[in-house]
PDB file of N, CA, C and O in Angstrom, chain B, residues numbered from 101:
ATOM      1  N   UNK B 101     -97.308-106.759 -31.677  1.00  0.00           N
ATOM      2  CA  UNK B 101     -97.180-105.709 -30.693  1.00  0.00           C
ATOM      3  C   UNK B 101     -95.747-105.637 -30.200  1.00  0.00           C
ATOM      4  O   UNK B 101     -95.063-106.646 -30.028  1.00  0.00           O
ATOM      5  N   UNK B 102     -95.339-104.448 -29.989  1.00  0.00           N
ATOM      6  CA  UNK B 102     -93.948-104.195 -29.210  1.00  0.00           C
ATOM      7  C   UNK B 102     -94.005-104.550 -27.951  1.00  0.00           C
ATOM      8  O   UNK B 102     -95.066-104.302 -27.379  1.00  0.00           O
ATOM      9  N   UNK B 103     -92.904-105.223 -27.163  1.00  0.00           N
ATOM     10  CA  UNK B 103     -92.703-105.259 -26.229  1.00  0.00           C
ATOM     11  C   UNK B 103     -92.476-103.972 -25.272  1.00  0.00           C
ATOM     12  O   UNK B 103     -92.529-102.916 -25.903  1.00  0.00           O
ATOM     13  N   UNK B 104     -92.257-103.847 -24.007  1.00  0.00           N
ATOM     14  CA  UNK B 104     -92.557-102.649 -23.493  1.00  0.00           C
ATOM     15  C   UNK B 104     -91.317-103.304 -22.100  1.00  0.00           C
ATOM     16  O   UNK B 104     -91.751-104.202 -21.379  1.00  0.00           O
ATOM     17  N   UNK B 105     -90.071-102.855 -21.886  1.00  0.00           N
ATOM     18  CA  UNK B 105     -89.003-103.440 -21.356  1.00  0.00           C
ATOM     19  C   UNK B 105     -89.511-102.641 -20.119  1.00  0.00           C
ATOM     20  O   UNK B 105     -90.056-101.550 -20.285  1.00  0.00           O
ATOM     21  N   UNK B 106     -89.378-103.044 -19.186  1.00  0.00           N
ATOM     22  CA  UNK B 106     -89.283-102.687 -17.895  1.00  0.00           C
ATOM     23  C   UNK B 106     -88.304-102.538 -17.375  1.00  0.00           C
ATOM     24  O   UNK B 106     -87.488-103.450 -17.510  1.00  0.00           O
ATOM     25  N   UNK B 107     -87.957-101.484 -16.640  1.00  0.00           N
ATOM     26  CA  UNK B 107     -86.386-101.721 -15.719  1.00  0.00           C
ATOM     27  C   UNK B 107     -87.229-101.876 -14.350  1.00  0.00           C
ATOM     28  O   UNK B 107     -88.224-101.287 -13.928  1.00  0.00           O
ATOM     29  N   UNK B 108     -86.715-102.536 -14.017  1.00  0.00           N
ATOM     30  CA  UNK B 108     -87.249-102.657 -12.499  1.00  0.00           C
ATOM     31  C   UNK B 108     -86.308-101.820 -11.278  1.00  0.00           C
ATOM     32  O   UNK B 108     -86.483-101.711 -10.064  1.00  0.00           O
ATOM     33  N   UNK B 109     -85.274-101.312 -12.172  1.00  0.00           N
ATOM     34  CA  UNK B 109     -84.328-100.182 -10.560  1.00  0.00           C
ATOM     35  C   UNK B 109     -84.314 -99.156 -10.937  1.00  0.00           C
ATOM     36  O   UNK B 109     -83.283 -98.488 -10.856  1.00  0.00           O
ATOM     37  N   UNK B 110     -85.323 -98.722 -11.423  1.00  0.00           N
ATOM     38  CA  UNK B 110     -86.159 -97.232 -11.691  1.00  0.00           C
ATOM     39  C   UNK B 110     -87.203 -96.880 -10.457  1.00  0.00           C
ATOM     40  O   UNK B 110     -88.158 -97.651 -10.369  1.00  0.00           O
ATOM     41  N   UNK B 111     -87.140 -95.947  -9.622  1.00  0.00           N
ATOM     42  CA  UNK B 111     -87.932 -95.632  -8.846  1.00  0.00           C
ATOM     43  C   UNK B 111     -89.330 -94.591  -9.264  1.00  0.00           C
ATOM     44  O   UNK B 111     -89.132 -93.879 -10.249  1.00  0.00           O
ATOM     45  N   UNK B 112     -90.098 -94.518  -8.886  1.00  0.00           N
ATOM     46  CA  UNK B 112     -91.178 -94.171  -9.148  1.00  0.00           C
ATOM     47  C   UNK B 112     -90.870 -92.601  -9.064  1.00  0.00           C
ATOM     48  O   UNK B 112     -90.078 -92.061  -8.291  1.00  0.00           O
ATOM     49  N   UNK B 113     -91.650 -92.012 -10.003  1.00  0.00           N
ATOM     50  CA  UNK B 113     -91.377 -90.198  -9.911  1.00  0.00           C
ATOM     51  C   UNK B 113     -91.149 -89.499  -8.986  1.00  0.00           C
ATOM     52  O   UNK B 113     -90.217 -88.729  -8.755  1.00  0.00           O
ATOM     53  N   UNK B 114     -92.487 -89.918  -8.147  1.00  0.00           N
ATOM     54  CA  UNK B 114     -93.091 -88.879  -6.721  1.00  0.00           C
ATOM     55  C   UNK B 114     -91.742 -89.523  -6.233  1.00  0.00           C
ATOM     56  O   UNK B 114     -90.985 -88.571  -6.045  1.00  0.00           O
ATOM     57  N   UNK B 115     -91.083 -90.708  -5.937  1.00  0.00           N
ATOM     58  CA  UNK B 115     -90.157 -90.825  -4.917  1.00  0.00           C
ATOM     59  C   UNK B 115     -88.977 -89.851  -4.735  1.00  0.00           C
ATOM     60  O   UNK B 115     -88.539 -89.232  -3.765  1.00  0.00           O
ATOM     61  N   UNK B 116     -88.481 -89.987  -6.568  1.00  0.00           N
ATOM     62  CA  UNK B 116     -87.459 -89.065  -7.159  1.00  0.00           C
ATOM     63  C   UNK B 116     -87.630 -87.405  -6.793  1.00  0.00           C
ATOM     64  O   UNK B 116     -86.759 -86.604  -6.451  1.00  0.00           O
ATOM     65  N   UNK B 117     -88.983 -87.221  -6.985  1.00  0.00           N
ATOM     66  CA  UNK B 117     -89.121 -85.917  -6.536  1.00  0.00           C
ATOM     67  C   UNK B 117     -88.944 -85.876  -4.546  1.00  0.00           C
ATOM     68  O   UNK B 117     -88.244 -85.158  -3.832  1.00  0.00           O
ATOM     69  N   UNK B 118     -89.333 -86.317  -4.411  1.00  0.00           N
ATOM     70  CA  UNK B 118     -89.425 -86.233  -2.855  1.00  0.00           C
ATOM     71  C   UNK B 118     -88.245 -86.155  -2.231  1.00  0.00           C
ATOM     72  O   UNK B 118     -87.974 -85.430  -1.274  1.00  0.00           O
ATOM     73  N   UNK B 119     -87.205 -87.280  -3.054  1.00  0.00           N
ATOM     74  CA  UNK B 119     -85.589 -87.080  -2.543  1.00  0.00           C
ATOM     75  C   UNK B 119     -84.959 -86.366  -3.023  1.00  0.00           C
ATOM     76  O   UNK B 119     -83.977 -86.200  -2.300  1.00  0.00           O
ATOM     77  N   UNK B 120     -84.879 -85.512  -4.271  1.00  0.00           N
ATOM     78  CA  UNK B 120     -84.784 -83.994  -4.403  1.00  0.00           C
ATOM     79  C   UNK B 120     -84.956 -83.050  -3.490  1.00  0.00           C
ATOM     80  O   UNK B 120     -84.015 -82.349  -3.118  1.00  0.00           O
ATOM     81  N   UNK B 121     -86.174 -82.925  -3.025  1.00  0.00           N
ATOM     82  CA  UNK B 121     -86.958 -81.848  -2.069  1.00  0.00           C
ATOM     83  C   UNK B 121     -85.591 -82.375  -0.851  1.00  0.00           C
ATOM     84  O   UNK B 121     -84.724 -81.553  -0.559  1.00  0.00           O
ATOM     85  N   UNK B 122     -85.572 -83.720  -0.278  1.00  0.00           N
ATOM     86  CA  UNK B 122     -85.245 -83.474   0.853  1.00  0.00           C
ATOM     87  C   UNK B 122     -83.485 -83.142   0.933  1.00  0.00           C
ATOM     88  O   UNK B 122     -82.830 -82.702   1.878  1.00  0.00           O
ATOM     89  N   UNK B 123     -83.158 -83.443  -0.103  1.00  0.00           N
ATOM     90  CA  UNK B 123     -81.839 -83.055  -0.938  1.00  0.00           C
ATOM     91  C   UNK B 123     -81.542 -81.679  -0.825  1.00  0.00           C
ATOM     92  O   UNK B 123     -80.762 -81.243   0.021  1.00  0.00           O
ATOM     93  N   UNK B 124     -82.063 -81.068  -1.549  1.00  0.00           N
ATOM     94  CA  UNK B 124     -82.592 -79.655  -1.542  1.00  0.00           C
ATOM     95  C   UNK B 124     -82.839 -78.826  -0.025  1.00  0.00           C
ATOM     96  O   UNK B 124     -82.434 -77.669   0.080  1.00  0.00           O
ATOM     97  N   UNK B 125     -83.308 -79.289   0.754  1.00  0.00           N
ATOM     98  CA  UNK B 125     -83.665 -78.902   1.581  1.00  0.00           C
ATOM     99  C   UNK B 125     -82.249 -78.677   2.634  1.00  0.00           C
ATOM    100  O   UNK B 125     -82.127 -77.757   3.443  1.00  0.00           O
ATOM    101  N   UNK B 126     -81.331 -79.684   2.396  1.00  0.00           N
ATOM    102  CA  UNK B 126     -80.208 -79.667   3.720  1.00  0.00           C
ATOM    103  C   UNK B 126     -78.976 -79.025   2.400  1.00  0.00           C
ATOM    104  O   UNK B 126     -77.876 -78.751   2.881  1.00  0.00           O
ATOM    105  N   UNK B 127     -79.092 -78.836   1.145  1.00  0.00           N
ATOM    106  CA  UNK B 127     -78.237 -78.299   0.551  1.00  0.00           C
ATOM    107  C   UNK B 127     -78.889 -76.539   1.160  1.00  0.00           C
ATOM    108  O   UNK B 127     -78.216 -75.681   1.732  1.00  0.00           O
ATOM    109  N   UNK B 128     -79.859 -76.492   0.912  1.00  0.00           N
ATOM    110  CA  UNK B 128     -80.574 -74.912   1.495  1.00  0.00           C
ATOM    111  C   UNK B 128     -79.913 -74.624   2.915  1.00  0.00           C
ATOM    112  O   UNK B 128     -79.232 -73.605   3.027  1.00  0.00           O
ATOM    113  N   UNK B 129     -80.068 -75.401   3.915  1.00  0.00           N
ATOM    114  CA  UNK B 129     -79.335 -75.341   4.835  1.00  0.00           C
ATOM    115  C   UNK B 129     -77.911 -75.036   5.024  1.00  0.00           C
ATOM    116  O   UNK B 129     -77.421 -74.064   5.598  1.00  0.00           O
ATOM    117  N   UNK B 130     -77.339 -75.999   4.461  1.00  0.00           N
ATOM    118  CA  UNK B 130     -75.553 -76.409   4.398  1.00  0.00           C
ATOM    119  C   UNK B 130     -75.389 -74.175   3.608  1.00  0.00           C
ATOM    120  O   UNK B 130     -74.775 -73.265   4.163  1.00  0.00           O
ATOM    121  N   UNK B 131     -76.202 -74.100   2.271  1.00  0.00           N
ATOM    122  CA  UNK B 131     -75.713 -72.349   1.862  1.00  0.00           C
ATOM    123  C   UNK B 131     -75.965 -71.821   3.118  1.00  0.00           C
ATOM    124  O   UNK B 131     -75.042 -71.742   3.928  1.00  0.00           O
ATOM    125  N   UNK B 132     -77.204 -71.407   3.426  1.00  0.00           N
ATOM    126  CA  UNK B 132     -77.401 -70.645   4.770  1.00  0.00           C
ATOM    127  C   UNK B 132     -76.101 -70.564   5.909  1.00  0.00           C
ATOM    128  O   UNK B 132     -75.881 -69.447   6.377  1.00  0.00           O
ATOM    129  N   UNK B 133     -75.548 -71.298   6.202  1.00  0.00           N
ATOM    130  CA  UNK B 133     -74.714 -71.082   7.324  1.00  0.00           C
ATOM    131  C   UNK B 133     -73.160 -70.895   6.470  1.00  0.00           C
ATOM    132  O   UNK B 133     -72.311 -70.201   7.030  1.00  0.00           O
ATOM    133  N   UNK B 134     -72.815 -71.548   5.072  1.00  0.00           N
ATOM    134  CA  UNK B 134     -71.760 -70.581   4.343  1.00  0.00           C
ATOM    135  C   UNK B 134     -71.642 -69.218   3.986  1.00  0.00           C
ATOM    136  O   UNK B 134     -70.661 -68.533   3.696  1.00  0.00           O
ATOM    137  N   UNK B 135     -72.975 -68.945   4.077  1.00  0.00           N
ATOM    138  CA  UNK B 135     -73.236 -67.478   3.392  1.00  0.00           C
ATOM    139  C   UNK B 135     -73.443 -66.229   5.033  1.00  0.00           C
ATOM    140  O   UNK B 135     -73.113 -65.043   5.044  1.00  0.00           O
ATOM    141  N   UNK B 136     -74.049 -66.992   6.179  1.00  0.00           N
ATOM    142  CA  UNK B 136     -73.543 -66.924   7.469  1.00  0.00           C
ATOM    143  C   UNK B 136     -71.930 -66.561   7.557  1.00  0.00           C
ATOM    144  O   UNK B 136     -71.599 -65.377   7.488  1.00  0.00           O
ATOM    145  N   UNK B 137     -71.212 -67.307   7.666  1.00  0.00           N
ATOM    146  CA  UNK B 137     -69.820 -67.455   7.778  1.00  0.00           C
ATOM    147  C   UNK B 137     -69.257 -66.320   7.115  1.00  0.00           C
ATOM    148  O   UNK B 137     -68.546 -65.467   7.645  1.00  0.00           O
ATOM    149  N   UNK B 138     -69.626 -66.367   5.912  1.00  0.00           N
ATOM    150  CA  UNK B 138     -68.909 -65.201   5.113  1.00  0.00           C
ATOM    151  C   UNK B 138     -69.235 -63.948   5.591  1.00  0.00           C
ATOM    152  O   UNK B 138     -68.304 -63.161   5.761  1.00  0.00           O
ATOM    153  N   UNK B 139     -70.435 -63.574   5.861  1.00  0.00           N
ATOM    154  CA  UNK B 139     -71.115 -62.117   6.352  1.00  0.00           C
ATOM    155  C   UNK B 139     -70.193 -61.903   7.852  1.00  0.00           C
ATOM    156  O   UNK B 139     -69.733 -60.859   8.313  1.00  0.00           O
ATOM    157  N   UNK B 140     -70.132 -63.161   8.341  1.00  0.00           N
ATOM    158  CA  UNK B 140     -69.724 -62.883   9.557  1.00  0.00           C
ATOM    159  C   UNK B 140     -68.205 -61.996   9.557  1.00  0.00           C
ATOM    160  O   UNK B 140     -67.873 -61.016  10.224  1.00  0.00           O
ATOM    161  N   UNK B 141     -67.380 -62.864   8.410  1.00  0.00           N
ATOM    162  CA  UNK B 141     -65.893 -62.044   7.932  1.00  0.00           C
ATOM    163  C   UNK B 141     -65.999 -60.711   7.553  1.00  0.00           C
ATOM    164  O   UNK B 141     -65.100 -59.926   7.252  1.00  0.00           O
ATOM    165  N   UNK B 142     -67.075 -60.564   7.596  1.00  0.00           N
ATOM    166  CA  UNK B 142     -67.363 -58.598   7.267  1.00  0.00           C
ATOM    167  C   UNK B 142     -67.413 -57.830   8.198  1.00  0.00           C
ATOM    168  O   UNK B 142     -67.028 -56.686   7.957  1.00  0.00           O
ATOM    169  N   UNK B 143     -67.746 -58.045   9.169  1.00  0.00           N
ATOM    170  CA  UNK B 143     -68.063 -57.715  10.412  1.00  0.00           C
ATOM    171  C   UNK B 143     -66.581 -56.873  11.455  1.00  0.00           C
ATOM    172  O   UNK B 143     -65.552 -57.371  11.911  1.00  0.00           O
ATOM    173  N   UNK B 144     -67.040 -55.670  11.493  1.00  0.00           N
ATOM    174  CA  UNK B 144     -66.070 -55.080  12.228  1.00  0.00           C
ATOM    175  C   UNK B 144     -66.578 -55.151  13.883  1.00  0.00           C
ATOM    176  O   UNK B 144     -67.400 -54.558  14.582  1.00  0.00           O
ATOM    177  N   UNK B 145     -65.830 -55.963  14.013  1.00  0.00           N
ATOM    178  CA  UNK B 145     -65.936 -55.973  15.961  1.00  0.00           C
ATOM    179  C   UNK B 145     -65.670 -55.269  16.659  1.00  0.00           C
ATOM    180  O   UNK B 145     -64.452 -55.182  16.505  1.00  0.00           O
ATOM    181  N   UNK B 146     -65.932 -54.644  17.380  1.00  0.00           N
ATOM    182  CA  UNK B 146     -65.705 -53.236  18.767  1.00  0.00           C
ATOM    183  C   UNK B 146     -64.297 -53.752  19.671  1.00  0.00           C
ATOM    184  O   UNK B 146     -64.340 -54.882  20.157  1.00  0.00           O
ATOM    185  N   UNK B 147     -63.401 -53.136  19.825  1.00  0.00           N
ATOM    186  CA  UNK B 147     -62.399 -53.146  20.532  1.00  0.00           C
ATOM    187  C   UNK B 147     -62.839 -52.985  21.792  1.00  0.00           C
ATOM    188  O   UNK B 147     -63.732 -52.146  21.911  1.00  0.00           O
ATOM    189  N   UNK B 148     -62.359 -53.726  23.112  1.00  0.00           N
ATOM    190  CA  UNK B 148     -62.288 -54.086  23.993  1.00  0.00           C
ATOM    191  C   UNK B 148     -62.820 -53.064  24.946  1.00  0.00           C
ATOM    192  O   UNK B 148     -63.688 -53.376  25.763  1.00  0.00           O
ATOM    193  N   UNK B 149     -62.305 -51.794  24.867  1.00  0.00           N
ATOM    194  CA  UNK B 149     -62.167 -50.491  25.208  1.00  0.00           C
ATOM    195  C   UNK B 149     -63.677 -49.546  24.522  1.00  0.00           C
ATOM    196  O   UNK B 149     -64.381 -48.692  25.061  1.00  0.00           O
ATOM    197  N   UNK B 150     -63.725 -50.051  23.387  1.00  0.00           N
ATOM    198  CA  UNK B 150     -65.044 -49.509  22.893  1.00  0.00           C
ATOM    199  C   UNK B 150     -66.495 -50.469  22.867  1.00  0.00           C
ATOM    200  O   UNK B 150     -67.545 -50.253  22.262  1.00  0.00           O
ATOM    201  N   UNK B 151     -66.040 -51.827  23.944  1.00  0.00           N
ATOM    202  CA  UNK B 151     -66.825 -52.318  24.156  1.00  0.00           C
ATOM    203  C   UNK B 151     -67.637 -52.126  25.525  1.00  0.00           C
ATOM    204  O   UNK B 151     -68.847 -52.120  25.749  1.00  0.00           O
ATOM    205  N   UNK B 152     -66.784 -52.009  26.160  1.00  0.00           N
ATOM    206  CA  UNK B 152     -66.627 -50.934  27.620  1.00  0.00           C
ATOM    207  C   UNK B 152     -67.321 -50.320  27.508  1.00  0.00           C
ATOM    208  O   UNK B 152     -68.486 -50.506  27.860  1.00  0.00           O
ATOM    209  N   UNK B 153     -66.879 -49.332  26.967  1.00  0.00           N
ATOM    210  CA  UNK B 153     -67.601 -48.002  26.610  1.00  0.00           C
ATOM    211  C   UNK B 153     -69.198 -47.998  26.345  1.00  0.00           C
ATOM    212  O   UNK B 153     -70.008 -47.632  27.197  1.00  0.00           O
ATOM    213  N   UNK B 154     -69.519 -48.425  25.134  1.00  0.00           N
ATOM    214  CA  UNK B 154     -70.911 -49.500  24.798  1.00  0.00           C
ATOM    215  C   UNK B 154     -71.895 -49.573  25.699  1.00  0.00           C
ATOM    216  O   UNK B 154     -73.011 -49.055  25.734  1.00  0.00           O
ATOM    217  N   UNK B 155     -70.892 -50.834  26.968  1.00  0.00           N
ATOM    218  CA  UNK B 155     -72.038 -51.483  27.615  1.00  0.00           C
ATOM    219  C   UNK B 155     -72.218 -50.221  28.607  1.00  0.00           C
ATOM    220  O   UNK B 155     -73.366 -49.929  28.941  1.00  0.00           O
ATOM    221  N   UNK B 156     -71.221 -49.522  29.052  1.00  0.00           N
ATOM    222  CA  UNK B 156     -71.465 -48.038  30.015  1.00  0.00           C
ATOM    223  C   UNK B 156     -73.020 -47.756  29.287  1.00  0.00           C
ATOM    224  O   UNK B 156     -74.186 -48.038  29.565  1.00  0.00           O
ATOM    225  N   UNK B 157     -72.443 -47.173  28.411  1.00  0.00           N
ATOM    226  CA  UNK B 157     -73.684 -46.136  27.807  1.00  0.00           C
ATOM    227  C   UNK B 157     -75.083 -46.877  28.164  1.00  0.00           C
ATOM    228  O   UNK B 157     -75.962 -46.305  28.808  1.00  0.00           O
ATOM    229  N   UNK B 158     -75.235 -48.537  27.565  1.00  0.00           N
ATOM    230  CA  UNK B 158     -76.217 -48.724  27.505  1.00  0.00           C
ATOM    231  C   UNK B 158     -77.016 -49.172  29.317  1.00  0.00           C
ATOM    232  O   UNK B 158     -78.142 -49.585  29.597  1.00  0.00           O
ATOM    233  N   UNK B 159     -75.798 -48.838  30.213  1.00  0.00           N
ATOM    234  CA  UNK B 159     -76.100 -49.638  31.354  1.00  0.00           C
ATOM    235  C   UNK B 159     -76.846 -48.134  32.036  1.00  0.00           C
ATOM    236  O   UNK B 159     -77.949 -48.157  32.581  1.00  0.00           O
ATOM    237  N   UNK B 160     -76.173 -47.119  31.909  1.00  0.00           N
ATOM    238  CA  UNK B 160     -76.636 -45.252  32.026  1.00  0.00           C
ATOM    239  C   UNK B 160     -77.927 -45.281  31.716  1.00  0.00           C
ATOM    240  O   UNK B 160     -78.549 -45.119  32.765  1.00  0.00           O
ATOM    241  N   UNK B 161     -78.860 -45.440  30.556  1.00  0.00           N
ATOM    242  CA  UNK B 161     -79.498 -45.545  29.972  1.00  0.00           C
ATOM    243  C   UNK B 161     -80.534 -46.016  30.545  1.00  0.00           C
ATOM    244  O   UNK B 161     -81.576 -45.380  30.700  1.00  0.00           O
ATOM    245  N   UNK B 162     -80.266 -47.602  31.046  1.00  0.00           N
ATOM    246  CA  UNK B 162     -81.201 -48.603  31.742  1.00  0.00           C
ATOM    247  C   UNK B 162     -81.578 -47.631  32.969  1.00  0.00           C
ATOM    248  O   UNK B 162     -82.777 -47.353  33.011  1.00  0.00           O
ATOM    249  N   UNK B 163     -80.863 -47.125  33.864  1.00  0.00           N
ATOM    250  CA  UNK B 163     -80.699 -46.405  34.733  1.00  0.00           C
ATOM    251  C   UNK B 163     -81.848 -45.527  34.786  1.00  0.00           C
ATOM    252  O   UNK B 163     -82.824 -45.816  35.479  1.00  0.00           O
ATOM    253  N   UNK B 164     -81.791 -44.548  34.145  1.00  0.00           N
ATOM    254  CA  UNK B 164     -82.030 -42.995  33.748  1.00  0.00           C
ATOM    255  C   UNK B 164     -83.517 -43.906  33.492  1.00  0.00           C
ATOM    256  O   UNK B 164     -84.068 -44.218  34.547  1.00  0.00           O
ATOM    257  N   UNK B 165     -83.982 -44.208  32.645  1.00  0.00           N
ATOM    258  CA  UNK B 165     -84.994 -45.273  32.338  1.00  0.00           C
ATOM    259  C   UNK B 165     -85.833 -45.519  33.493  1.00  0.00           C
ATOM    260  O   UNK B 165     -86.893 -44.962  33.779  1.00  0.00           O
ATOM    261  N   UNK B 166     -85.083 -46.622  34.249  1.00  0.00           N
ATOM    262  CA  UNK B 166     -85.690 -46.924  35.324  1.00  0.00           C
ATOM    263  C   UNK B 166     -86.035 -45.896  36.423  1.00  0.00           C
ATOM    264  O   UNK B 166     -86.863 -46.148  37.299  1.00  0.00           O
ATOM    265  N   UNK B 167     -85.377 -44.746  36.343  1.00  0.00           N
ATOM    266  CA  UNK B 167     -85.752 -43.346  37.392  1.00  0.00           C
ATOM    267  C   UNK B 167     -87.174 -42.852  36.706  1.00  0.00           C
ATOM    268  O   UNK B 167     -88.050 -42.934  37.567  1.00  0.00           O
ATOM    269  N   UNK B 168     -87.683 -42.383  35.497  1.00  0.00           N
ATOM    270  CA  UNK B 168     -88.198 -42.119  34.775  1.00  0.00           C
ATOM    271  C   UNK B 168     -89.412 -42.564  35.183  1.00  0.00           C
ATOM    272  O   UNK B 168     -90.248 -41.890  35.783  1.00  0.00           O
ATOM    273  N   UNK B 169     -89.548 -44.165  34.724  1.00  0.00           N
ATOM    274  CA  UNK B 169     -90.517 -44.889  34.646  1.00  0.00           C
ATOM    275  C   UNK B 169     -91.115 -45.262  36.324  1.00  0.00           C
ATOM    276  O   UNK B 169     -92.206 -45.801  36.511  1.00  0.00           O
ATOM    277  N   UNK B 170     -90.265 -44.899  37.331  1.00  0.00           N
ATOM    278  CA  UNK B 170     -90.350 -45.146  38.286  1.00  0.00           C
ATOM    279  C   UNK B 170     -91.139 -43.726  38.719  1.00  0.00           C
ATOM    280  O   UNK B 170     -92.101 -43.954  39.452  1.00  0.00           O
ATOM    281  N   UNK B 171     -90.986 -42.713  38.501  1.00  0.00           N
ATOM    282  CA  UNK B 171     -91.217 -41.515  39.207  1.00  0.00           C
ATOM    283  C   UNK B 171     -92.966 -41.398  38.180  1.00  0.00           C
ATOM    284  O   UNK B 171     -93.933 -40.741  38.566  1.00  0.00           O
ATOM    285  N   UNK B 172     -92.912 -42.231  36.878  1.00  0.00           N
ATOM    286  CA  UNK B 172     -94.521 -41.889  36.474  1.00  0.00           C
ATOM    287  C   UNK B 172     -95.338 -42.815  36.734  1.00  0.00           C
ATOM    288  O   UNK B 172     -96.551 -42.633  36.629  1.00  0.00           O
ATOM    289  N   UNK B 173     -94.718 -44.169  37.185  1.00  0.00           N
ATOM    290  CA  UNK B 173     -95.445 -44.971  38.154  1.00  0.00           C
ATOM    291  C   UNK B 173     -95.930 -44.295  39.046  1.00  0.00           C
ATOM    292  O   UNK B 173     -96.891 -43.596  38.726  1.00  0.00           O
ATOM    293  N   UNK B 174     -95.563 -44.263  40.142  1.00  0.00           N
ATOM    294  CA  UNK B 174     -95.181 -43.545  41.763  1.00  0.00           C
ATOM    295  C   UNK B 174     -96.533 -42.277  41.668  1.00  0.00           C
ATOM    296  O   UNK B 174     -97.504 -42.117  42.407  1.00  0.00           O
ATOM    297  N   UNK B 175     -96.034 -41.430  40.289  1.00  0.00           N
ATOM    298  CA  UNK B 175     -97.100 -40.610  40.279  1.00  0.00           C
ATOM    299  C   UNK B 175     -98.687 -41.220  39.773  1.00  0.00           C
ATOM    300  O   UNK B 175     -99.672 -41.086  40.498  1.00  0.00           O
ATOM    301  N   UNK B 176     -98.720 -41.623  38.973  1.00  0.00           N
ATOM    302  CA  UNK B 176    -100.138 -42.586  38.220  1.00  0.00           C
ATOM    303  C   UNK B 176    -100.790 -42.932  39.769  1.00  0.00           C
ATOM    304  O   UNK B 176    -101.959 -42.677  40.057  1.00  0.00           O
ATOM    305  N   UNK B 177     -99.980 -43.453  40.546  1.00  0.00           N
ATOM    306  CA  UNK B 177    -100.776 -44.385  41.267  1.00  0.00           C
ATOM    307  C   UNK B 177    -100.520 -43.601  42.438  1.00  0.00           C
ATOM    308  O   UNK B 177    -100.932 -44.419  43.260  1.00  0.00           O
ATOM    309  N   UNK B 178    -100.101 -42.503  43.210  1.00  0.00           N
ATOM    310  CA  UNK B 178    -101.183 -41.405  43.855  1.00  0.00           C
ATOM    311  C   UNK B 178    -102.186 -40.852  43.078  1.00  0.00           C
ATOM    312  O   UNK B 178    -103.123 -40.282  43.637  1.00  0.00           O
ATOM    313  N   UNK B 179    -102.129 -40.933  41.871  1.00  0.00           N
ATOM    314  CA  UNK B 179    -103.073 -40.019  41.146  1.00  0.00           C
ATOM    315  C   UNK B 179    -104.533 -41.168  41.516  1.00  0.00           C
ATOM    316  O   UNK B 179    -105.381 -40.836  42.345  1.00  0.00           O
ATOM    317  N   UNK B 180    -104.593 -42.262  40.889  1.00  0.00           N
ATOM    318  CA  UNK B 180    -105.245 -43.387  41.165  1.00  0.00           C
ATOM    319  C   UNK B 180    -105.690 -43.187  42.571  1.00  0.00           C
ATOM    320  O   UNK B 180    -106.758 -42.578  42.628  1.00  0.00           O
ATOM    321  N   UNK B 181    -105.122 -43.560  43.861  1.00  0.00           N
ATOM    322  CA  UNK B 181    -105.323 -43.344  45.226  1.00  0.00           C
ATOM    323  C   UNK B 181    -106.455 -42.115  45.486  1.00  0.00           C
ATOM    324  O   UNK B 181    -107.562 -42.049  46.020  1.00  0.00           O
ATOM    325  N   UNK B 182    -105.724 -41.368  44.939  1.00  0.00           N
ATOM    326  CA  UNK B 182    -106.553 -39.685  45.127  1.00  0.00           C
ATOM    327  C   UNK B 182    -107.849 -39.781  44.466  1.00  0.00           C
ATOM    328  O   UNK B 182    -108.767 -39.037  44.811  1.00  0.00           O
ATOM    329  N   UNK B 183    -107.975 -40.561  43.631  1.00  0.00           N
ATOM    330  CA  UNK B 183    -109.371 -40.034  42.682  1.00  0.00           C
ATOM    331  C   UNK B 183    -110.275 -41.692  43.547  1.00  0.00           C
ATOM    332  O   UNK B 183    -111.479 -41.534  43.347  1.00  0.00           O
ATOM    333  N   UNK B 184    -110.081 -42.825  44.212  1.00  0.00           N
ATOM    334  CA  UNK B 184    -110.523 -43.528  44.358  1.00  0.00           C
ATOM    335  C   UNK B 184    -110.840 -43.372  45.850  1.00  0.00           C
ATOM    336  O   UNK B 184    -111.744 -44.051  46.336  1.00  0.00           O
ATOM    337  N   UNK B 185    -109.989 -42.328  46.760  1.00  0.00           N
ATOM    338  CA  UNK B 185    -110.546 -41.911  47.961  1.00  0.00           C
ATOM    339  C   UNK B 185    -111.562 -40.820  48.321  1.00  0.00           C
ATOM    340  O   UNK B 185    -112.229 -40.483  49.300  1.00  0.00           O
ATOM    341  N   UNK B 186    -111.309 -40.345  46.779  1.00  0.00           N
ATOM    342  CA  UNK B 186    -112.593 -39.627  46.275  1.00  0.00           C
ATOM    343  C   UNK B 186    -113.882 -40.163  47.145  1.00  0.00           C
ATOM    344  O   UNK B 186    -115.008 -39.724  46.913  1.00  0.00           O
TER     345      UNK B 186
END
């Protein structure tokens, strides 16, 4: 019969696979935030002045909004009042 040599600093499959996966897993990571970085260099940023501008608009908005939602509140709930003094 043949002998059958053993190495004994051979790790078992599942281990090999498992430290792959977790290998894998922080190399997945480590791309994600290079590929982050790069997208980010694409990115045209709003000038100072047109950032201004921006938050105006969107602060108008909130505003106008809150008048809105306030005046169909206000109404709902005389409407409510009225039909429950019914």
């Amino acid at each position: 019969m043949a002998k059958v040599e053993e190495n004994k600093n051979t790790k078992p499959s599942f281990i090999k696979r498992a430290g792959e996966k977790v290998v894998g897993f922080f190399k997945g990571i480590g791309r994600f935030f290079m590929n982050m970085k790069h997208e980010l260099k694409k990115v045209t940023w709003p000038t100072k002045k047109e950032l201004i501008n921006y938050s105006l608009v969107v602060f108008a908005f909130m505003l106008i909004m809150t008048v809105i939602i306030g005046v169909f509140d206000f109404a709902a709930s005389a409407l409510v009042n009225l039909i429950v003094s019914l």
